[in-house]
C-alpha atoms as an extended CHARMM CRD file, in Angstrom:
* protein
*
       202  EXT
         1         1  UNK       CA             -3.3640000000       31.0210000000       -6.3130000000  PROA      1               0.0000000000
         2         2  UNK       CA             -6.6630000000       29.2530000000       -6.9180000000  PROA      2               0.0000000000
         3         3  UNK       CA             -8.6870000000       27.4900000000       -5.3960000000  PROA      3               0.0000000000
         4         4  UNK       CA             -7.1700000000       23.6830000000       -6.1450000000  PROA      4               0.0000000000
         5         5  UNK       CA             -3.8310000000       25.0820000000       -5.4950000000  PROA      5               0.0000000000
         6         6  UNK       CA             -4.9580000000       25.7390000000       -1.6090000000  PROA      6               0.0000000000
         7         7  UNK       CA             -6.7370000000       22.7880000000       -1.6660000000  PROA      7               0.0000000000
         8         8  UNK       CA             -3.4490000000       20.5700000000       -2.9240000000  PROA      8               0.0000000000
         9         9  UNK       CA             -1.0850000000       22.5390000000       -0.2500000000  PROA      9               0.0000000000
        10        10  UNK       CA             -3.7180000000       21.6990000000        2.9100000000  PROA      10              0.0000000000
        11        11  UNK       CA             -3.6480000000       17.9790000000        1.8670000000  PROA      11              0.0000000000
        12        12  UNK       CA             -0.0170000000       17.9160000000        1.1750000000  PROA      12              0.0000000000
        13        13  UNK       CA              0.4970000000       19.1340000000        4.5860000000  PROA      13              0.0000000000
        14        14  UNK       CA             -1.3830000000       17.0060000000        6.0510000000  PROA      14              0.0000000000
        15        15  UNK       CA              0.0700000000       13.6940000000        5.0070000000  PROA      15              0.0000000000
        16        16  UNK       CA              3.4020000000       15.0430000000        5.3680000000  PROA      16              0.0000000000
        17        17  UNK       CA              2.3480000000       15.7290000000        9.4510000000  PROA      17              0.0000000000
        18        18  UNK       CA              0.1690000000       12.5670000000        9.6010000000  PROA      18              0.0000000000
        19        19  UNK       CA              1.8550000000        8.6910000000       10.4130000000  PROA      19              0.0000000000
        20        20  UNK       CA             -0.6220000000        6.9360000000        8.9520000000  PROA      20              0.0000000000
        21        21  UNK       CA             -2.5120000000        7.1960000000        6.1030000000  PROA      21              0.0000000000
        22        22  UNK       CA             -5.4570000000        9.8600000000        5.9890000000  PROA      22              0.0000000000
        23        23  UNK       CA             -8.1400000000        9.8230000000        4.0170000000  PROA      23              0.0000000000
        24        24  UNK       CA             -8.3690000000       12.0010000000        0.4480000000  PROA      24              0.0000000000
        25        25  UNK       CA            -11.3620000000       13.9410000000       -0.3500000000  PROA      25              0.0000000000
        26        26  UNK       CA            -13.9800000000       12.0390000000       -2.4420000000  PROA      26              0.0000000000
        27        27  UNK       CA            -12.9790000000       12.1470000000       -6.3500000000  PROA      27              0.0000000000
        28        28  UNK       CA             -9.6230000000       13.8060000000       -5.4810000000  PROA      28              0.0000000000
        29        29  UNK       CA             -6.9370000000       12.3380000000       -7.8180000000  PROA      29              0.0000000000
        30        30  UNK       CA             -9.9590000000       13.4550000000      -10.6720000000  PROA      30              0.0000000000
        31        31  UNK       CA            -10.0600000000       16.8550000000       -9.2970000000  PROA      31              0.0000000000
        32        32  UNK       CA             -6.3600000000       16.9910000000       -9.4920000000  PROA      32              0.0000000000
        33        33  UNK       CA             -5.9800000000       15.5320000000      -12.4600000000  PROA      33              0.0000000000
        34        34  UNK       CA             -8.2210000000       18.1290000000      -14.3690000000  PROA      34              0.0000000000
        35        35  UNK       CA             -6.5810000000       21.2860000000      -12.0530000000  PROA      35              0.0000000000
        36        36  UNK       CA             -3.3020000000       19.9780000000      -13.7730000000  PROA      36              0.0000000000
        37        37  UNK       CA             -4.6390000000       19.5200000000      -17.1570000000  PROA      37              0.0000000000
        38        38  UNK       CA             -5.9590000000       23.0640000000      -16.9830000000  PROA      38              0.0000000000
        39        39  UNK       CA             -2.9590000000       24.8380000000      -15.9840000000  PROA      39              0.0000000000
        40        40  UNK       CA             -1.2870000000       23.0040000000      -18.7460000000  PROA      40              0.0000000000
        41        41  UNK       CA             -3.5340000000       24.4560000000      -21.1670000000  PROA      41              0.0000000000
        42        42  UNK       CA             -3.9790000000       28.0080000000      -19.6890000000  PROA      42              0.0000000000
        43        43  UNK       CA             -0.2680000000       28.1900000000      -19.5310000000  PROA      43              0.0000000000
        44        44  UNK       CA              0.2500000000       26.7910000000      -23.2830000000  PROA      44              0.0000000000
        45        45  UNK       CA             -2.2310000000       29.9870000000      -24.5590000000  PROA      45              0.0000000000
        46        46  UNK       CA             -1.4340000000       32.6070000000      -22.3990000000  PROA      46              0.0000000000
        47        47  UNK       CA              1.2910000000       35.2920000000      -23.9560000000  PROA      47              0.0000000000
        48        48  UNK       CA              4.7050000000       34.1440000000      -22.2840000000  PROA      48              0.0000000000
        49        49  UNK       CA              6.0240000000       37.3030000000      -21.6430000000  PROA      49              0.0000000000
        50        50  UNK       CA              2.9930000000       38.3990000000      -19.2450000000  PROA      50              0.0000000000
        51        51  UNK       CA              3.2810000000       38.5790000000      -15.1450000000  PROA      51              0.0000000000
        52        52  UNK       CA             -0.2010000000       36.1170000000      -15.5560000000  PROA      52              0.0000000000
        53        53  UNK       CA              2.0490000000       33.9690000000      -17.6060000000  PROA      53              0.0000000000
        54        54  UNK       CA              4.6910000000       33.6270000000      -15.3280000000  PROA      54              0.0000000000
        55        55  UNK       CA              2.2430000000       32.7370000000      -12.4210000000  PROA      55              0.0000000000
        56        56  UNK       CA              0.5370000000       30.0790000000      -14.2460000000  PROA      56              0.0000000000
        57        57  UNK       CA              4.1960000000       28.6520000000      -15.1840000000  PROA      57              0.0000000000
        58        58  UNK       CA              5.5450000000       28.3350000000      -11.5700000000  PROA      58              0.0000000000
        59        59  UNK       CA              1.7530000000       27.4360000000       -9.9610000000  PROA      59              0.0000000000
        60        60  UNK       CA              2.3840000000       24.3550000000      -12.9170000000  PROA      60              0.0000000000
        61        61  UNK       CA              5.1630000000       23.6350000000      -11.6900000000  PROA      61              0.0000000000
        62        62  UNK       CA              4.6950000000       23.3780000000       -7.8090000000  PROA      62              0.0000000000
        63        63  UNK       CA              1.6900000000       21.4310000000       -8.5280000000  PROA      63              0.0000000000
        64        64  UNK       CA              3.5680000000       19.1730000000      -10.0980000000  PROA      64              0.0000000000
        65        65  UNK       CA              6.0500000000       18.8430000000       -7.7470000000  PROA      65              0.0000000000
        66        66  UNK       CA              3.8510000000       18.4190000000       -5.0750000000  PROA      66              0.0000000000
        67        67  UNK       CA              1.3430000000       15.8760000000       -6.2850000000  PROA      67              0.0000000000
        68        68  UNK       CA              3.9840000000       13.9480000000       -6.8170000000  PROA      68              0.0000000000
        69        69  UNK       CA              5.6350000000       14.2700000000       -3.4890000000  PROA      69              0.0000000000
        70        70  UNK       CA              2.2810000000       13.6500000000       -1.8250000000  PROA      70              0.0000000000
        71        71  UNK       CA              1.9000000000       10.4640000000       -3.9050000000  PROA      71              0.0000000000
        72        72  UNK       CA              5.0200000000        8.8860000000       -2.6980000000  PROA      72              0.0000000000
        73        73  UNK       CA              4.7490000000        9.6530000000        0.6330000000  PROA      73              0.0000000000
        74        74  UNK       CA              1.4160000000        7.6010000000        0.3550000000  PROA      74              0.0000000000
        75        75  UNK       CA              3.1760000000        5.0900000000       -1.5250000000  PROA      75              0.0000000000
        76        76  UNK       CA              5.8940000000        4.8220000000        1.2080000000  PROA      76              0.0000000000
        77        77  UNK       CA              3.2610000000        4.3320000000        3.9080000000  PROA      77              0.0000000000
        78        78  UNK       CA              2.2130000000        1.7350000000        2.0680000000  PROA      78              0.0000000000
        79        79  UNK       CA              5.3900000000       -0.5550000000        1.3740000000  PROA      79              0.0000000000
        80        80  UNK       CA              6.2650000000        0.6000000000        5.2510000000  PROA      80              0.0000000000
        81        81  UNK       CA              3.2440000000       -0.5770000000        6.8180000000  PROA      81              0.0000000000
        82        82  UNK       CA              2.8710000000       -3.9420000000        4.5420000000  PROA      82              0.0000000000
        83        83  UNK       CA              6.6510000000       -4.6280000000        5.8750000000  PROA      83              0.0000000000
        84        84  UNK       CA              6.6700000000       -4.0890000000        9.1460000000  PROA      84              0.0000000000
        85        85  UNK       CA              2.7840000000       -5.8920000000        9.7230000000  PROA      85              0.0000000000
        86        86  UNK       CA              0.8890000000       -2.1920000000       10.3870000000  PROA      86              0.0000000000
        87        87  UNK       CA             -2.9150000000       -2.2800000000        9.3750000000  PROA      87              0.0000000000
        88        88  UNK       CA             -3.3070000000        0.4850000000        7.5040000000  PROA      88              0.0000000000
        89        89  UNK       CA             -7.6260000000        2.0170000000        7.8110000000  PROA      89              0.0000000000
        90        90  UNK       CA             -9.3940000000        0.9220000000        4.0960000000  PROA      90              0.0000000000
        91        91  UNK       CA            -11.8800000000        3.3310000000        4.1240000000  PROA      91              0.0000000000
        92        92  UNK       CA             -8.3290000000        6.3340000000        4.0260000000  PROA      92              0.0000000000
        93        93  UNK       CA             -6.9340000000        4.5810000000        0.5130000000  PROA      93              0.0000000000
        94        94  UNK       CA             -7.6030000000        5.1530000000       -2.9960000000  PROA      94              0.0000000000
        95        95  UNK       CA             -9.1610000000        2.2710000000       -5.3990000000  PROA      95              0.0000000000
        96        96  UNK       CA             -5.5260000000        2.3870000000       -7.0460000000  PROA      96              0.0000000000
        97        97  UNK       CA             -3.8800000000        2.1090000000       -3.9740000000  PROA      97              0.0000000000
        98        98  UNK       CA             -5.9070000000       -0.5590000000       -2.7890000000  PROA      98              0.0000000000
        99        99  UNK       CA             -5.1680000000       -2.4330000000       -5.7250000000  PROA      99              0.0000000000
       100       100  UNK       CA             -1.3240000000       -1.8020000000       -4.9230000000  PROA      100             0.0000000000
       101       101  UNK       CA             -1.4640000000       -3.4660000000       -1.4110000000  PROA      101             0.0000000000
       102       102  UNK       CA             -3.4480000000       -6.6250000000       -2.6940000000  PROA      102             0.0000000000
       103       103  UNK       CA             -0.3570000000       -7.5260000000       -5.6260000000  PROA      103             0.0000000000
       104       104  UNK       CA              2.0230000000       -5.7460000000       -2.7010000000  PROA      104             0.0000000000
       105       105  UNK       CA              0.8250000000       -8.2230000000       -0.0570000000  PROA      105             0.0000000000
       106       106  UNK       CA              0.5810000000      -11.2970000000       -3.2760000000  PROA      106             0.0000000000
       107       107  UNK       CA              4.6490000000      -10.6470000000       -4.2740000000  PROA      107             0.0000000000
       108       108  UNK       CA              5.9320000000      -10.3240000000       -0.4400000000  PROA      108             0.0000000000
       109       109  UNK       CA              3.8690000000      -13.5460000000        0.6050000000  PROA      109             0.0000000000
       110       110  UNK       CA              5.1410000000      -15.5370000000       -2.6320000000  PROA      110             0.0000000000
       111       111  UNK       CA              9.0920000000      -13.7920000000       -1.5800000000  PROA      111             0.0000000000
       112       112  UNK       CA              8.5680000000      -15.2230000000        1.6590000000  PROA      112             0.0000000000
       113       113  UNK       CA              7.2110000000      -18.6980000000        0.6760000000  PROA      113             0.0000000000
       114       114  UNK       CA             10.1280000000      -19.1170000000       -1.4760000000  PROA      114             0.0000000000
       115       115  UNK       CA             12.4710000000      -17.8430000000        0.9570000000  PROA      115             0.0000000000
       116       116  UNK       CA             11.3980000000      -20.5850000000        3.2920000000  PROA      116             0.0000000000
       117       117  UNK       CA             11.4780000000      -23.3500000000        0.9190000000  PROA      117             0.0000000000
       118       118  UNK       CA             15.1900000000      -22.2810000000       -0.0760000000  PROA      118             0.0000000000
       119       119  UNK       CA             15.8160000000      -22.4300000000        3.8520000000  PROA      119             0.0000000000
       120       120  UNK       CA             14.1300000000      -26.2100000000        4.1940000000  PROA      120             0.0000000000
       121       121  UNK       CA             16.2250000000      -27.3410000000        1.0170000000  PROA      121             0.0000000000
       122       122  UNK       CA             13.3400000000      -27.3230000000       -0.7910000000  PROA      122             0.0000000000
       123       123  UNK       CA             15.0960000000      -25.5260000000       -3.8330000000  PROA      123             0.0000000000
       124       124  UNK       CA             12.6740000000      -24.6640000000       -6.9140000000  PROA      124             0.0000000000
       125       125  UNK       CA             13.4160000000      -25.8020000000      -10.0930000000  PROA      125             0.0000000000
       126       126  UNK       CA             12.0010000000      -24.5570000000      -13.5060000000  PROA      126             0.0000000000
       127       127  UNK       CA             11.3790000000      -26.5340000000      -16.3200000000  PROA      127             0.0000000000
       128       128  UNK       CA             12.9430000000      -25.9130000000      -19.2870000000  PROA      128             0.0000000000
       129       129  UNK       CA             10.3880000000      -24.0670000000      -20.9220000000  PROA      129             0.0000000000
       130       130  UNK       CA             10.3940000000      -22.3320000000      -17.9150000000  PROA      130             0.0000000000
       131       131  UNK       CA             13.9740000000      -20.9250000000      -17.6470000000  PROA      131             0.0000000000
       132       132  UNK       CA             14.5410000000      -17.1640000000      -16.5010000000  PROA      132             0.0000000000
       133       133  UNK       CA             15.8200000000      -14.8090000000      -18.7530000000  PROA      133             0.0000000000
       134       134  UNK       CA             17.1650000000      -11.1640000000      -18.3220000000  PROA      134             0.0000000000
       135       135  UNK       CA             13.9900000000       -9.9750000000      -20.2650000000  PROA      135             0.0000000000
       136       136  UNK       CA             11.5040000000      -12.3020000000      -18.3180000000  PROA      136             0.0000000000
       137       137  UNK       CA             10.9780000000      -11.8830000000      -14.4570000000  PROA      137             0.0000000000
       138       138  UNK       CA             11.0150000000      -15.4700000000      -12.5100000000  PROA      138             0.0000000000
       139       139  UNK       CA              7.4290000000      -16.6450000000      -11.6360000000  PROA      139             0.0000000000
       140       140  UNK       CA              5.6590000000      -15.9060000000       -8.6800000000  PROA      140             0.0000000000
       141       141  UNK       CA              5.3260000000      -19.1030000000       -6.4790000000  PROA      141             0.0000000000
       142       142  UNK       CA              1.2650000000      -19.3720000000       -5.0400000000  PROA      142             0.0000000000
       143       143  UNK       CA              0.4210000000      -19.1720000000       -1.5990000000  PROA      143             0.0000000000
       144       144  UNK       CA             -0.0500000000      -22.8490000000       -0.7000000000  PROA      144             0.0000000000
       145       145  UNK       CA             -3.8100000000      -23.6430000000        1.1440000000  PROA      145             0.0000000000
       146       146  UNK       CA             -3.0670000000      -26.1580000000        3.4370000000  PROA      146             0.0000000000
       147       147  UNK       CA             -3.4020000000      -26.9060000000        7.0700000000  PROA      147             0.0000000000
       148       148  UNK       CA             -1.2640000000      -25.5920000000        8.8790000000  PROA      148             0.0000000000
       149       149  UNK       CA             -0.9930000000      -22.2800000000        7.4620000000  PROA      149             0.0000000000
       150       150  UNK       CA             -2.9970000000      -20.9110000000        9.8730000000  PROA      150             0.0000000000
       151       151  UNK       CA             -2.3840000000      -19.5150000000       13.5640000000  PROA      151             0.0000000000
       152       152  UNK       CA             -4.8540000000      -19.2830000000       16.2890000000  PROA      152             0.0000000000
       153       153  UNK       CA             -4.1780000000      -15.9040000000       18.1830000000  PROA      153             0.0000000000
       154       154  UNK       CA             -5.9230000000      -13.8760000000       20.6750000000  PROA      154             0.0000000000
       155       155  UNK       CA             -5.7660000000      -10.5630000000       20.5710000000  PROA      155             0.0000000000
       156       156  UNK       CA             -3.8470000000       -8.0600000000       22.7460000000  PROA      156             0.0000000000
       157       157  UNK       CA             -5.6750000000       -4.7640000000       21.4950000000  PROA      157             0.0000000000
       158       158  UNK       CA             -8.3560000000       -3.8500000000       18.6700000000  PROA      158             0.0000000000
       159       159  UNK       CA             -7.1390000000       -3.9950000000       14.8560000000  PROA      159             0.0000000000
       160       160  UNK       CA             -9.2270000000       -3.1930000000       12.3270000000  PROA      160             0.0000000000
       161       161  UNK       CA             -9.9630000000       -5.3860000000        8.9580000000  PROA      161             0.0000000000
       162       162  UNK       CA             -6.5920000000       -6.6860000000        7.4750000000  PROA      162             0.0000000000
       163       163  UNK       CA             -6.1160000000       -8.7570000000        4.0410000000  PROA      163             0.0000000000
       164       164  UNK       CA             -4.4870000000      -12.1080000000        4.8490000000  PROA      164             0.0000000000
       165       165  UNK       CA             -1.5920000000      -13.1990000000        2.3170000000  PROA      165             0.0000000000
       166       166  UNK       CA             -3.6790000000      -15.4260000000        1.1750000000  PROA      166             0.0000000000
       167       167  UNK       CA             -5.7480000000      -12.4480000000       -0.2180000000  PROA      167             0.0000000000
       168       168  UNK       CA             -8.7350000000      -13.0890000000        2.0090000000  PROA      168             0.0000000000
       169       169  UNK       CA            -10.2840000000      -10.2300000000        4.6630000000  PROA      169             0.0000000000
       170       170  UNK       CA            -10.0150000000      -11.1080000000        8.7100000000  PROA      170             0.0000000000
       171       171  UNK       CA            -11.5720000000       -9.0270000000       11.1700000000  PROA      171             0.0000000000
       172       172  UNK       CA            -12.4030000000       -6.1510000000       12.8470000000  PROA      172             0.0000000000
       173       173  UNK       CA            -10.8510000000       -7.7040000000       15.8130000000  PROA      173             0.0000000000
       174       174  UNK       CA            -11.6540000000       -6.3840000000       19.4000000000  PROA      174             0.0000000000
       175       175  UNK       CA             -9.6280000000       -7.2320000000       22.3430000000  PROA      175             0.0000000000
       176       176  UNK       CA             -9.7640000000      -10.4850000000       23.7070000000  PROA      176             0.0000000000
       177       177  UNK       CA            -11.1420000000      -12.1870000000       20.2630000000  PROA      177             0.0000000000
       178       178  UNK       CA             -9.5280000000      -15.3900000000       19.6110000000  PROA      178             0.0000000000
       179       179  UNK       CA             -9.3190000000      -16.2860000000       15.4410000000  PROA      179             0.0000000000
       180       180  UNK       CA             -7.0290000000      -18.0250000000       12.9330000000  PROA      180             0.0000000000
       181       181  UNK       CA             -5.3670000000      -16.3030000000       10.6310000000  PROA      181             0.0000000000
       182       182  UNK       CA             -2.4050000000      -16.6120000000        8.2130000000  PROA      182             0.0000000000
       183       183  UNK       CA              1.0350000000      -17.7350000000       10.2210000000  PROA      183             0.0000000000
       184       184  UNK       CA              3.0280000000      -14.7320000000        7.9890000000  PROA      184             0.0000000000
       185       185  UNK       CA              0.2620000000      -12.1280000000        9.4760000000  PROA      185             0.0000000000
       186       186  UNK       CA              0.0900000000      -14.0450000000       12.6220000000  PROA      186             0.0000000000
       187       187  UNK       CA              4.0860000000      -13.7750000000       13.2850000000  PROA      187             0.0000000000
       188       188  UNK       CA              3.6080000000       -9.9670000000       11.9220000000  PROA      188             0.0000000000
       189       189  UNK       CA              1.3970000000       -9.0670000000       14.7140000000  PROA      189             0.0000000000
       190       190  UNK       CA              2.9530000000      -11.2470000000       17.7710000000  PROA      190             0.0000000000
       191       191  UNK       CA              6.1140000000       -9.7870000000       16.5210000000  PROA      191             0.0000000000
       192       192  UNK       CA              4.1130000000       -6.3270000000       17.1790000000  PROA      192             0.0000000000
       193       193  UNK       CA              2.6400000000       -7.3350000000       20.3520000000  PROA      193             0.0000000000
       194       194  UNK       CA             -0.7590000000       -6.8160000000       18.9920000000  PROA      194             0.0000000000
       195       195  UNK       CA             -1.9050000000      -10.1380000000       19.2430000000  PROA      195             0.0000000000
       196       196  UNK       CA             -0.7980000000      -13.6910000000       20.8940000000  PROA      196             0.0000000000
       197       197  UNK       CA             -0.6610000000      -17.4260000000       19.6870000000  PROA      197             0.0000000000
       198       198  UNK       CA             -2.6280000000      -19.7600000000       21.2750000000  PROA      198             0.0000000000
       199       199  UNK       CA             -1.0390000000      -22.9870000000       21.7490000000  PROA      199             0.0000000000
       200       200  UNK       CA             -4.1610000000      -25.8220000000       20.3460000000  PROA      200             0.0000000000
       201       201  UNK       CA             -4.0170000000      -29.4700000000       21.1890000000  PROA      201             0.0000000000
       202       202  UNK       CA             -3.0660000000      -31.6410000000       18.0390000000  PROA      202             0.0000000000
């Protein structure tokens, strides 16, 4: 087995032992990519009927199977920890999957929004123009910037950076600090015991 291969299997292993996220190796998914690419075409002009052959094929094929498998179980630490309120470390996710928890975080804050102006009777209604169809997904209601969409909490232990729903960065946060942030990430983390509201005077 080569070189990548071992390389794949350690990090593989890794993620599957690991809770939260770990870091990948700088310009992995590139490496990875090309490792792939090059199996595909050593196996495409090697003679099918050799033993090297043969190796190639099923090296190909675990590969595949496991950079996929690695990928999802990233992908499911993802969804998990932007569900349940977990911070999940930056600096340990790829520019893609970065990108994923910013429109992750966007379409679970607008679900939410909407949820709770269904709940006040606050139905939305489309314009015509606007209707839904089977081929066109609904529109995604906007976070709304107003007062009271904030929380002042102090917090119970140290959290590093997270993105608010409303797509802006709060924190580090060390014991003891006292900030406002988003109510949905507030509730999140005083659901989590991680942090505590702090009742202000109107």
């Amino acid at each position: 087995m080569t070189d990548d291969y071992t390389l794949l299997i350690e990090i593989w292993k890794k993620e599957k032992a690991r809770k939260d996220i770990q870091p990948l190796p700088e310009g992995f998914l590139n490496q990875v990519s090309n490792y792939l690419i090059k199996l595909k075409e050593q196996t495409r002009q090697s003679d099918s009927s050799t033993i090297i052959s043969k190796i190639l094929e099923k090296e190909k094929m675990y590969a595949d199977k496991i950079v996929n498998n690695l990928l999802e179980i990233r992908l499911n630490k993802i969804v998990k920890a932007e569900l349940n309120g977990f911070a999940l470390e930056p600096l340990n996710l790829t520019t893609e999957e970065k990108r994923l928890q910013v429109e992750l975080r966007r379409l679970l804050a607008a679900y939410n929004q909407g949820i709770k102006q269904i709940l006040l009777g606050r139905e939305q209604k489309l314009e015509p123009a606007q209707q839904v169809t089977s081929q066109t997904p609904p529109p995604i209601p906007q976070f709304e910037k107003q007062e009271g969409n904030l929380k002042v909490v102090r917090f119970l232990q140290p959290l590093p950076a997270i993105m608010g729903v409303d797509l802006k960065t709060y924190g580090p946060f060390k014991t003891e600090d006292v900030a406002s942030i988003p109510a949905p990430n507030a509730e999140n983390l005083i659901r989590k015991g991680i942090a505590k509201v702090v009742e202000t005077q109107q």
